[in-house]
N, C-alpha and C positions, 0 to 999 in steps of 0.2 A: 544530461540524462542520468537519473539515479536507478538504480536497482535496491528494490524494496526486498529487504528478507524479516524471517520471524526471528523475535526476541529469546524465545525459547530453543529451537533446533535450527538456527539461523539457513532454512531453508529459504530457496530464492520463491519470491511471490510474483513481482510483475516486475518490468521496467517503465518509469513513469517521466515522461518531460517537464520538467519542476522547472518556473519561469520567477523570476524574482528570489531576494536574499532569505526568505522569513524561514518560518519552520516548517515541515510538513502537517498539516492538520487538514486539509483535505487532500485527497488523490479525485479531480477530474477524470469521464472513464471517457472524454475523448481523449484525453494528455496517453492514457494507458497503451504503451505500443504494442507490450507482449505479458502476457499471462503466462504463469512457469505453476504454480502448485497453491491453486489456491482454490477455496470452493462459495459458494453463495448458499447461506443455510437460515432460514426463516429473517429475512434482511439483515442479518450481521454474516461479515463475510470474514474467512477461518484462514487459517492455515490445517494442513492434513493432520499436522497432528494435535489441531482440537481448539487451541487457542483463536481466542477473536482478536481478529485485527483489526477492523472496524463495524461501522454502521452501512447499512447501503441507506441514503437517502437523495434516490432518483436520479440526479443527473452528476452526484459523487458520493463515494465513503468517507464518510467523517470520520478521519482514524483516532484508534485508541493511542495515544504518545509513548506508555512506557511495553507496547507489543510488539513493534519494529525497532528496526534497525535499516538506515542507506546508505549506498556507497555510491560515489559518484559527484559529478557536477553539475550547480544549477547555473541556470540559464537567466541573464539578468537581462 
């Protein structure tokens, strides 16, 4: 289980079930277990304080790579 926070004010965003070794470049929003601070604004989805974390495209966010930051372990 990773916890996703932002790059800038390393505020926590969601915790995501990350299955396999790779990188994160999508977040699945069934994997998403908990939402902490984060908003959905004209399909790119932010952190509060303004930065984009990613894309929403439908069935996941295709993240931006240098806007997070995770902690945590993945799930192989």
């Amino acid at each position: 289980m990773l916890t996703i926070h932002c790059a800038a004010c390393r505020k926590k965003l969601w915790r995501y079930d990350k299955i396999g070794p790779g990188e994160v470049l999508r977040c699945h929003k069934d994997r998403i277990k908990k939402m902490y601070n984060s908003q959905v604004h004209e399909h790119k989805i932010q952190c509060p304080c303004g930065k984009n974390i990613g894309i929403d495209k439908g069935r996941f966010y295709k993240m931006i790579t240098k806007a997070f930051t995770y902690k945590g372990t993945k799930r192989n």
